[in-house]
C-alpha positions as CSV (number, residue, x, y, z in Angstrom):
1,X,-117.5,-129.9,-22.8
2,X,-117.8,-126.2,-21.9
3,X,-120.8,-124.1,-22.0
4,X,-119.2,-121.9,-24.7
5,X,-118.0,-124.8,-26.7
6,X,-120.2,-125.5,-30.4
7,X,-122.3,-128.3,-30.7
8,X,-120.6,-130.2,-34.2
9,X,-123.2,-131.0,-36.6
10,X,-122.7,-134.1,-39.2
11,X,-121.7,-131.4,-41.9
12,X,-118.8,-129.9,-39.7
13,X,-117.7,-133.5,-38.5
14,X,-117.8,-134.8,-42.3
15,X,-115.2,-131.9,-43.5
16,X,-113.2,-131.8,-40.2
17,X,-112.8,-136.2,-41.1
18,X,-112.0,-134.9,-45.1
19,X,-109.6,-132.8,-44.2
20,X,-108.1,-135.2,-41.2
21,X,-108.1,-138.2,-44.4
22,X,-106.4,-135.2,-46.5
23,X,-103.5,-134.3,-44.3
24,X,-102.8,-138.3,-43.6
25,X,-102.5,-138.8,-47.1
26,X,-99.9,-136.3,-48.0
27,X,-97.5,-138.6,-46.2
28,X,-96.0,-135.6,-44.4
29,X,-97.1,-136.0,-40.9
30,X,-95.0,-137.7,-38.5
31,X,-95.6,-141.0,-36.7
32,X,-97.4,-139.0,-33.5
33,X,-99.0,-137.0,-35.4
34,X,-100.6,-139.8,-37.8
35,X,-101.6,-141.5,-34.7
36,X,-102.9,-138.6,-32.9
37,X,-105.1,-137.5,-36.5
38,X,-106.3,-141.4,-37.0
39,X,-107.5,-141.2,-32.9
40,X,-109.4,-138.0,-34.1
41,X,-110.6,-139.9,-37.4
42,X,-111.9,-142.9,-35.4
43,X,-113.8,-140.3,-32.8
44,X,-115.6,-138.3,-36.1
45,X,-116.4,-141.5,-37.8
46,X,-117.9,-142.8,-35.2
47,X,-119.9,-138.9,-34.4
48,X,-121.2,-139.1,-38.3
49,X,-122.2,-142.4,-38.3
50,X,-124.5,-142.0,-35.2
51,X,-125.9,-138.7,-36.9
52,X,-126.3,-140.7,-39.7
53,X,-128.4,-143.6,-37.8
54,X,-130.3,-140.5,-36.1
55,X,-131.1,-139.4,-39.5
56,X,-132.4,-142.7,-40.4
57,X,-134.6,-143.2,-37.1
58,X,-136.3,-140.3,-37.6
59,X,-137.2,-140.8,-41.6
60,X,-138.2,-144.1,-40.7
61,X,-140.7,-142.6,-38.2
62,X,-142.0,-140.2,-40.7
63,X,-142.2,-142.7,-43.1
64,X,-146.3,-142.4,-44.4
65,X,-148.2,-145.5,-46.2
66,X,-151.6,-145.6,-47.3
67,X,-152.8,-142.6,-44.7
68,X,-150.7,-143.6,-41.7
69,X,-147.3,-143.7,-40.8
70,X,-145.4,-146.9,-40.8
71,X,-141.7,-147.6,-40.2
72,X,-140.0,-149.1,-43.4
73,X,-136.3,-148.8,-44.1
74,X,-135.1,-145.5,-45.9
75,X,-135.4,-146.5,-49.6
76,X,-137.6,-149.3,-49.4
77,X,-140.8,-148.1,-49.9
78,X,-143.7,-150.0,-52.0
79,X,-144.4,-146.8,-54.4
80,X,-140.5,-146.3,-54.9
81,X,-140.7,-148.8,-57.9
């Protein structure tokens, strides 16, 4: 990567995977190109879903019960209920 070249974020990787999923679906691309979009598909999922775990690392460390912090998956909390 360059040093001019923009860090992605998960936003821009989710709407650059949309459209990618978008353009595949209107059936118009040819065979290279299909392949050559899916290649890029496979390389954003994979960007978003690390974000995604990253996300989730980090709310599991800030996760607070009674006073101190505790890990505990994202949703899963004793006071959610």
């Amino acid at each position: 990567m360059s040093k001019n070249a923009k860090v992605m974020n998960f936003e821009e990787g989710i709407a650059k995977l949309e459209t990618i999923v978008k353009k595949m679906e209107d059936g118009a691309m040819s065979l290279d190109e299909s392949l050559e979009a899916f290649e890029e598909g496979v390389k954003l999922s994979k960007f978003c879903g690390q974000k995604l775990e990253e996300a989730q690392r980090r709310v599991n460390l800030l996760m607070e019960k009674n006073g101190k912090l505790e890990t505990a998956p994202f949703g899963e909390r004793d006071d959610d209920l």
